[in-house]
C-alpha positions as CSV (number, residue, x, y, z in Angstrom):
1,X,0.0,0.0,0.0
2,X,2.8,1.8,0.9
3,X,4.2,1.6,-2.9
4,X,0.7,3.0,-4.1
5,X,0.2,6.2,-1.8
6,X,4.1,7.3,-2.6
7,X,4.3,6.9,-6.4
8,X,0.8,8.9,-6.4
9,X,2.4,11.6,-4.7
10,X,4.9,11.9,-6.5
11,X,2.6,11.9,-9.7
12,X,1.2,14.9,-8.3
13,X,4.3,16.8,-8.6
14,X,4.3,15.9,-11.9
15,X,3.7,18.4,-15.5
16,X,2.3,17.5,-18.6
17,X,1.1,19.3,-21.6
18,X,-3.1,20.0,-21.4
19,X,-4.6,16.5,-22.4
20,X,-1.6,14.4,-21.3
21,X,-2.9,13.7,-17.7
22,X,-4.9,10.7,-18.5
23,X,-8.5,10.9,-16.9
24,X,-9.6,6.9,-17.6
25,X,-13.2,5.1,-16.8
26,X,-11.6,2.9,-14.4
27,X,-12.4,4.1,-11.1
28,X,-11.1,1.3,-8.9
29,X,-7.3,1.0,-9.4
30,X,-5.0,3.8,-9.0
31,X,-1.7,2.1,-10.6
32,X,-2.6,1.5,-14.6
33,X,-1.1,-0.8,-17.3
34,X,0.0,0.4,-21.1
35,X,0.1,-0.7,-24.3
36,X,3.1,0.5,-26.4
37,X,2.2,-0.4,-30.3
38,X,5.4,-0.2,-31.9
39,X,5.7,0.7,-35.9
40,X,2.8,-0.5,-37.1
41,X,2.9,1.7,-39.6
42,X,2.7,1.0,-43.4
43,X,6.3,1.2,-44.7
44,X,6.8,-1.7,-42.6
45,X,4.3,-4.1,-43.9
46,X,4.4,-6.0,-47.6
47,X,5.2,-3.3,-49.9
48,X,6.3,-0.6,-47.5
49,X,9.9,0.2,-48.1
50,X,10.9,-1.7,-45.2
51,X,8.5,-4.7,-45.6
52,X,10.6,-7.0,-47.8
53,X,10.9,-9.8,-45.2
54,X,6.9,-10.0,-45.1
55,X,5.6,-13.4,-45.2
56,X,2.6,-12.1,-47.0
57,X,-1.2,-10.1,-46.8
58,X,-2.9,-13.4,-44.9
59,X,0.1,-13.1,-42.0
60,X,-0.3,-9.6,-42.1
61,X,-3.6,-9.3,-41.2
62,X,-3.7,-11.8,-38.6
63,X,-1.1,-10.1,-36.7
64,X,-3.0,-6.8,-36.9
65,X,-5.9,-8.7,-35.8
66,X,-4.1,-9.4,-32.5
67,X,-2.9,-6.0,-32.0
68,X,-6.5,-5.0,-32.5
69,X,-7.8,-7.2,-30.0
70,X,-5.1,-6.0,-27.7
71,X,-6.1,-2.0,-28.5
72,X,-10.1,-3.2,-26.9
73,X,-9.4,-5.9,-24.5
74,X,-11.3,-5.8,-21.6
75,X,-11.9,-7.6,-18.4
76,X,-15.5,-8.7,-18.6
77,X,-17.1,-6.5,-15.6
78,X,-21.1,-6.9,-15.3
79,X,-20.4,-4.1,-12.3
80,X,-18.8,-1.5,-15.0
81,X,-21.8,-2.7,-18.2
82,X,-24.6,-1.9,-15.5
83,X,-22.4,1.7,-14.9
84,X,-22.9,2.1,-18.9
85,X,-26.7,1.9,-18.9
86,X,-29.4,4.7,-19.7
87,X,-32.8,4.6,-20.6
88,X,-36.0,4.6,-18.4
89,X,-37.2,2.1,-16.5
90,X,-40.8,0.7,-17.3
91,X,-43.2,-0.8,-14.4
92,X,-43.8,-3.9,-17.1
93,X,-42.6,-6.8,-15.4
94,X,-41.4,-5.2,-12.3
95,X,-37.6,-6.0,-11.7
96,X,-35.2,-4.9,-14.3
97,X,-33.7,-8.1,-14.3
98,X,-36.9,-9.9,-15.7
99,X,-37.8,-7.3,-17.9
100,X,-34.4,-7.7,-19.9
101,X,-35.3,-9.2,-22.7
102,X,-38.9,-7.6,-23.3
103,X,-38.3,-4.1,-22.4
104,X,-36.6,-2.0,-25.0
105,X,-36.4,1.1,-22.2
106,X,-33.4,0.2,-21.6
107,X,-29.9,0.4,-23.6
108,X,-26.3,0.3,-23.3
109,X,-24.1,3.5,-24.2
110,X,-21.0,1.5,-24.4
111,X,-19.6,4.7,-22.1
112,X,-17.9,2.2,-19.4
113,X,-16.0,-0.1,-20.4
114,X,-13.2,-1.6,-17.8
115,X,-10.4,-1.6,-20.3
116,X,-7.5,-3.8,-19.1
117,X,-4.9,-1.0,-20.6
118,X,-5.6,2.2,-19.4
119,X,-3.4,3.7,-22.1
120,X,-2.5,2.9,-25.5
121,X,0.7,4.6,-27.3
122,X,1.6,4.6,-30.7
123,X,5.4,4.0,-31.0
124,X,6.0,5.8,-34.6
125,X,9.3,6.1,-36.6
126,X,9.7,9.5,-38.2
127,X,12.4,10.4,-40.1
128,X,12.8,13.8,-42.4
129,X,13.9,13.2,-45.9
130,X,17.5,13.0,-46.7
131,X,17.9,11.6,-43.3
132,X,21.4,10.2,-42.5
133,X,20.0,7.5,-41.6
134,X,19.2,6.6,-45.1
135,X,21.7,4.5,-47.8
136,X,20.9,7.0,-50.4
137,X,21.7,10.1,-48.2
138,X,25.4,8.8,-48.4
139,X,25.2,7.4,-51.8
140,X,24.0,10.4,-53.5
141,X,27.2,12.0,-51.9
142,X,29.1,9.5,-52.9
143,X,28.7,6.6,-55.2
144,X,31.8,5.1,-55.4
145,X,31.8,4.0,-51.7
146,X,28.0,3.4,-50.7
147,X,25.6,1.9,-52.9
148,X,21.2,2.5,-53.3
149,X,19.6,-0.1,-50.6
150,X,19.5,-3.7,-52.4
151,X,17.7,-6.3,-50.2
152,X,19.4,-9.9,-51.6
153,X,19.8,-13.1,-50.1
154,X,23.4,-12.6,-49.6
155,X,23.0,-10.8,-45.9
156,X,25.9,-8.2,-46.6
157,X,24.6,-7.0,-49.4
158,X,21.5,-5.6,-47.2
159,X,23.1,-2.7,-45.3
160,X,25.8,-0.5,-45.7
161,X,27.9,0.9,-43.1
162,X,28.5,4.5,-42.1
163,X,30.0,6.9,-39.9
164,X,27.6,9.9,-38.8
165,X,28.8,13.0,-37.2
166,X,25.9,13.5,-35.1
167,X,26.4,10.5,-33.4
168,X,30.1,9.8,-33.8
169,X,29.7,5.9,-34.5
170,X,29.0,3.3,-37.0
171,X,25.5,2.6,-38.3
172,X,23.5,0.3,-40.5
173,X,22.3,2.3,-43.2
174,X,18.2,1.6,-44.3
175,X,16.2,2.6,-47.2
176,X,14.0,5.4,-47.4
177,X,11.4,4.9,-44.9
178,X,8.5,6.6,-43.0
179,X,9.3,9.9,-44.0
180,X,7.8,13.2,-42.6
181,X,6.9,14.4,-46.1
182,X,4.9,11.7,-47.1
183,X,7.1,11.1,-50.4
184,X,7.7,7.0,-49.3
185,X,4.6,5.4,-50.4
186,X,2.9,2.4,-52.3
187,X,-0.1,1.4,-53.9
188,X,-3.0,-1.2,-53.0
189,X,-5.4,-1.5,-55.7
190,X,-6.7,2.1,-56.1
191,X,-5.5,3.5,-52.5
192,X,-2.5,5.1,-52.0
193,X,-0.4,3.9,-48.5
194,X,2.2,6.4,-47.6
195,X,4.8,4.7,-45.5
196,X,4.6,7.2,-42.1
197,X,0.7,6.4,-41.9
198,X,-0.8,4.0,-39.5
199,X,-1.5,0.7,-41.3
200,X,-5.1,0.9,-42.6
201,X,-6.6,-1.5,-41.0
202,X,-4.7,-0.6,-37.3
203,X,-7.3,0.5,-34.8
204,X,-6.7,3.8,-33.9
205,X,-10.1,4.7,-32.8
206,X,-8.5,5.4,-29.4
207,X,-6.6,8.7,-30.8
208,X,-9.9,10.0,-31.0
209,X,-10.1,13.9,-30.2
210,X,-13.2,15.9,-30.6
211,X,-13.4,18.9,-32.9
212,X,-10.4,17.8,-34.2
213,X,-11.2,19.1,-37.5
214,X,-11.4,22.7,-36.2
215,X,-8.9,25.4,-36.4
216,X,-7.7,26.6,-32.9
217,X,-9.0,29.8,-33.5
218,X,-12.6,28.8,-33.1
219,X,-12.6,27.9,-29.3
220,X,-13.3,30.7,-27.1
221,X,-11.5,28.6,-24.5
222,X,-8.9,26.3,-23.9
223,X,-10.1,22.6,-25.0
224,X,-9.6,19.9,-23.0
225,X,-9.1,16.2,-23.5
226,X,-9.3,13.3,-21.8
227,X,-8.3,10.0,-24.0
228,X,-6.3,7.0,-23.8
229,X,-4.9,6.7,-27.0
230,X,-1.4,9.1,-27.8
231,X,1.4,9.1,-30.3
232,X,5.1,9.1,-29.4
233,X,7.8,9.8,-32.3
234,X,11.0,8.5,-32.3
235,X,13.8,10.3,-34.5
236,X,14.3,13.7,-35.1
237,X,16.5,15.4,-37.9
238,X,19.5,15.0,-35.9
239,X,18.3,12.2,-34.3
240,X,17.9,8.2,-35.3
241,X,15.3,6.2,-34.0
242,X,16.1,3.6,-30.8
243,X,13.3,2.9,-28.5
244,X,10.1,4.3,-27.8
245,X,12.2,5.9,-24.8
246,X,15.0,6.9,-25.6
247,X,16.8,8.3,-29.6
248,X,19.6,6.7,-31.0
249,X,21.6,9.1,-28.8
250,X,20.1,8.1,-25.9
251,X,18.5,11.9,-25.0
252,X,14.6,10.8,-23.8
253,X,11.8,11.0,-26.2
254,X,9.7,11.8,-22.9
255,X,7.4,8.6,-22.8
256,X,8.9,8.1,-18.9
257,X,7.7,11.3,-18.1
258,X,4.2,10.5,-19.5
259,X,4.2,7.4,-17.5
260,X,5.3,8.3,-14.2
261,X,2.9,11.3,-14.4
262,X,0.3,8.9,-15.3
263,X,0.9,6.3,-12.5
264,X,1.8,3.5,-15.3
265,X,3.8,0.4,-13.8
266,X,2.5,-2.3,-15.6
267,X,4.0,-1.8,-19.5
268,X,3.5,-4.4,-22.0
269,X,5.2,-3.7,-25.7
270,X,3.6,-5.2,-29.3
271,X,4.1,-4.2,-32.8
272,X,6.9,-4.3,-35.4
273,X,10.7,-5.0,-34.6
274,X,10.6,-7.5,-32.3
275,X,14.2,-7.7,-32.4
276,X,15.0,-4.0,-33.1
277,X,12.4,-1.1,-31.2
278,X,10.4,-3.8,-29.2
279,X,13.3,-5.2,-27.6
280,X,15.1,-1.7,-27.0
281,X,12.0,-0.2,-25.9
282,X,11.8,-3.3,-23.1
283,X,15.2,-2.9,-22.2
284,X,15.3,0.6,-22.0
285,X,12.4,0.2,-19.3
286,X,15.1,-1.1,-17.2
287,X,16.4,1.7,-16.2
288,X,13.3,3.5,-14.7
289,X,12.0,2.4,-12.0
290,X,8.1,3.6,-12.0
291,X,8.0,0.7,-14.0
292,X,7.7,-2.5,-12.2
293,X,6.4,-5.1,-14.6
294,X,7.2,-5.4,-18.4
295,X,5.3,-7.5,-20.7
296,X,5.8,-8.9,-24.5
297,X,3.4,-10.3,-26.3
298,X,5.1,-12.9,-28.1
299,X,3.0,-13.7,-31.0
300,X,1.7,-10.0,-31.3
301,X,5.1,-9.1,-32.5
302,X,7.3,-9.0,-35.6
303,X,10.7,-9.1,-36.8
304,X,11.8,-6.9,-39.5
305,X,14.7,-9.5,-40.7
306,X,17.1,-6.5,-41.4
307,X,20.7,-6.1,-40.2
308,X,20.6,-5.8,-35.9
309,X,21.5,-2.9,-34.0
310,X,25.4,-3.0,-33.4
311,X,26.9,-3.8,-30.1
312,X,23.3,-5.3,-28.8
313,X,23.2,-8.8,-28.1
314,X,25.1,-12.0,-27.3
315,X,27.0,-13.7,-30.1
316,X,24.7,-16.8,-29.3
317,X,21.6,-14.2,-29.1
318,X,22.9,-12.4,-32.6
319,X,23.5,-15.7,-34.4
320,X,20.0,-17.1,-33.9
321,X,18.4,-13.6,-34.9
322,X,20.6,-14.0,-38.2
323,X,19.3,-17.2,-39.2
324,X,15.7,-16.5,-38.4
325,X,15.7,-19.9,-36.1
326,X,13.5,-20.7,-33.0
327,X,12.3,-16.8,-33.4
328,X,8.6,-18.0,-33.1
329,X,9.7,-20.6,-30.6
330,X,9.9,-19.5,-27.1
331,X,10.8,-22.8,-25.6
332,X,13.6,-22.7,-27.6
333,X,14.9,-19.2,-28.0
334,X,17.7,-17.8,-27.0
335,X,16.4,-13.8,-27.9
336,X,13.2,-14.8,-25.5
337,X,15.4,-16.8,-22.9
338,X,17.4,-13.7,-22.9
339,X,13.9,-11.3,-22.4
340,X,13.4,-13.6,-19.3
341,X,17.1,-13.2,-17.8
342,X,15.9,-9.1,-17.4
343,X,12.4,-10.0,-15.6
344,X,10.6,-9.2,-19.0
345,X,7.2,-11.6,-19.3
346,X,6.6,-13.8,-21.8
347,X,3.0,-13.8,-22.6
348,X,0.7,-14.3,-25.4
349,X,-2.7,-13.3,-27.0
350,X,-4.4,-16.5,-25.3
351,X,-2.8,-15.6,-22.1
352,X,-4.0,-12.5,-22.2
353,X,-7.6,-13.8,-23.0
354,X,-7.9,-16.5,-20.5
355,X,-7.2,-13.6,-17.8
356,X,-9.9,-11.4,-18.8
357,X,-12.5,-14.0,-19.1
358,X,-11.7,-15.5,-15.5
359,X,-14.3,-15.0,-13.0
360,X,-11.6,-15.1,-10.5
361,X,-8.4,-13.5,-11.9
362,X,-6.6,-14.9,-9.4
363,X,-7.6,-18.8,-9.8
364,X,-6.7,-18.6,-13.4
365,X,-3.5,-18.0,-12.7
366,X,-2.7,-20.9,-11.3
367,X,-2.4,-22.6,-14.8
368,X,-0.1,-20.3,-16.1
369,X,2.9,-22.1,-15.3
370,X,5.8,-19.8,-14.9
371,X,4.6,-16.7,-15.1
372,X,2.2,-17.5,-12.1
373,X,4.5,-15.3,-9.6
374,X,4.8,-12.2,-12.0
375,X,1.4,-11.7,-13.1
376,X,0.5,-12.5,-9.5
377,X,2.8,-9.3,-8.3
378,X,1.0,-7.3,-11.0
379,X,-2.7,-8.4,-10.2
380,X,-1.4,-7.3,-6.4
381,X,-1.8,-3.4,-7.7
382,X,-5.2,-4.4,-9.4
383,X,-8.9,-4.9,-8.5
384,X,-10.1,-8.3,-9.7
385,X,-11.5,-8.9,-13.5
386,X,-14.8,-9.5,-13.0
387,X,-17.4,-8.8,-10.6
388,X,-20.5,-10.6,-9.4
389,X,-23.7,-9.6,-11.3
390,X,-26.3,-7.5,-8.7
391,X,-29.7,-9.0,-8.0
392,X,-31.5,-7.1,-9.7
393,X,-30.4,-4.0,-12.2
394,X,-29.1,-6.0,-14.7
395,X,-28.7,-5.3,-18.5
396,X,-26.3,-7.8,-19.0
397,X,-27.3,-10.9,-16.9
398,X,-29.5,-12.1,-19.3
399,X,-26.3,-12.7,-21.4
400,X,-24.1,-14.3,-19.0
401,X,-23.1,-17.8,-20.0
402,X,-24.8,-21.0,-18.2
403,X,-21.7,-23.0,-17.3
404,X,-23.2,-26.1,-16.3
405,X,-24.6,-25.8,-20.2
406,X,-21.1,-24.5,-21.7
407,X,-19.1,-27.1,-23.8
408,X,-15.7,-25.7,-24.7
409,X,-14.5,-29.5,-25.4
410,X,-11.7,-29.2,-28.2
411,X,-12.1,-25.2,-28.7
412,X,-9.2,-23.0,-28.3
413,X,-9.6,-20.1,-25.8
414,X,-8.0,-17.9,-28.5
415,X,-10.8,-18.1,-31.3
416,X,-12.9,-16.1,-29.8
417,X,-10.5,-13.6,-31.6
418,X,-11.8,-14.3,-35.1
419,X,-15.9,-15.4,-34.0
């Protein structure tokens, strides 16, 4: 308790731009959880200047599925979908709870829902044209010692190397990507997909801001907003792009700030670049401590399958990433086994959904093997997932599963993704 009452006093102290102090529907746990959605953005999937290890559309759009789901999961409160109600109450039938299904006074306005992240942030690349980053920023300067950007099958002919006076090291030189001015971009069918942009069918719904489409000049009065969806940029002109904390020379891209002002301890990191921005934006965690517990959703991530960041992992770790092996494999990975060495969690989509469909949060986790005592610690912080349905206003009891009656005999927790 002690842990609770300090960090929100120190959040108190804390100052954000107007909008950034997150006002959530969850009313009944002070310490909250994030989402970071790392590069899901379209240069990175098939066609995208950077998407030329994609394993094609059908992969594609499963994985954004599963970010999707992640985006709107919620733990199934009956407390928090009676909170949601509105309507009038007839005298048909007397109690509310056996007028349900006959009474069409009442309806739900989908207003509270008990998300299980209180915050989602977009982890965007953004670089400016011309950025040094870039193969064809050196190239153009000179073409006798660096080349365009040739993806082969030979793995040296991928990359380029290059010294960069900004940062005063050497670098793995990329293609043209998710540039500021739009120019990066491909076609799908008739539509137009410039690399920088969200992925079409990403669920963004969360950035939502109203009036949006307003000039400034219209409000008599300073706006204010209270969502849980935001965008952090990585990469300035001077600057490469690291981790959804930190630029590639290590100055703060002021996510921590964000967090810590927000009460976030519980972080859990999806999205593109499983072994490149996911795993520096985990490991970057590390070093504050407002964050106890970090997540990765193991088969909500990607890897890019371009060179690795220099100077980053294990020979053993760096050989395995090379030769694509055992990457979708956590029993067998060394990158994964290496997540676990640093306290980061291992979990997965049907983790995820076995959690929030438990009437007792707590119970479920007893079948989760080794990651009982860590998702236990987080839980600690946390009300539980579900509450009991009241007597008698009920919307949704109606609804609620018979579980003598329920046969789940050969069906996978998970599908409930795609039903």
């Amino acid at each position: 308790m002690s842990n609770i009452n300090n960090t929100k006093k120190k959040s108190k102290k804390c100052k954000l731009k107007i909008g950034q102090k997150v006002r959530t529907q969850i009313v009944d746990r002070e310490l909250k959880r994030v989402l970071i959605v790392e590069n899901v953005q379209n240069c990175f999937f098939k066609g995208g200047a950077m998407g030329f290890m994609s394993k094609g559309k059908k992969d594609e759009e499963e994985f954004i599925k599963k970010v999707n789901f992640l985006i709107n999961l919620e733990e199934k409160s009956v407390k928090y979908k009676n909170a949601g109600l509105s309507g009038k109450k007839t005298k048909k039938g007397g109690l509310l709870s056996k007028i349900v299904n006959e009474d069409s006074g009442l309806f739900q306005t989908n207003s509270r829902k008990k998300y299980y992240y209180d915050i989602i942030v977009f982890s965007c690349t953004t670089n400016p044209p011309d950025h040094f980053i870039f193969s064809s920023h050196h190239y153009l300067r000179d073409s006798k010692q660096f080349k365009p950007y040739v993806e082969t099958d030979g793995n040296r002919d991928r990359t380029y190397m290059g010294l960069n006076k900004n940062e005063g090291n050497n670098m793995i030189l990329l293609p043209d990507h998710a540039l500021t001015d739009g120019s990066d971009y491909h076609m799908e069918g008739n539509k137009k997909l410039i690399g920088i942009d969200f992925h079409p069918d990403l669920d963004i719904s969360s950035l939502y801001r109203p009036f949006d489409n307003n000039h400034r000049s219209v409000f008599l009065n300073k706006q204010h907003y209270h969502n849980r969806g935001f965008i952090i940029h990585k990469g300035t002109t001077n600057k490469g792009c690291r981790s959804a904390f930190l630029h590639s020379d290590m100055k703060t891209t002021g996510l921590n700030k964000f967090l810590k002002c927000n009460n976030i301890v519980d972080m859990t990191v999806c999205g593109m670049g499983r072994e490149h921005s996911v795993y520096l934006t985990l490991m970057d965690s590390l070093s504050f401590k407002n964050i106890k517990i970090r997540n990765i959703v193991t088969d909500a991530t990607k890897n890019l399958g371009i060179e690795l960041p220099l100077n980053t992992y294990p020979t053993d770790v760096e050989k395995e990433l090379k030769s694509k092996k055992n990457e979708d494999f956590i029993d067998k990975s060394k990158f994964f086994k290496l997540l676990e060495k640093n306290n980061i969690t291992l979990i997965t989509v049907e983790i995820l959904v076995d959690i929030t469909n438990s009437e007792d949060i707590f119970d479920k986790q007893e079948k989760m093997g080794e990651i009982k005592g860590r998702i236990s610690s987080l839980e600690n912080f946390f009300a539980k997932a579900r509450e009991e349905a009241p007597s008698d206003n009920l919307l949704e009891r109606a609804k609620l599963p018979n579980k003598s009656k329920k046969n789940t005999k050969g069906k996978n927790r998970f599908s409930v993704l795609f039903e």
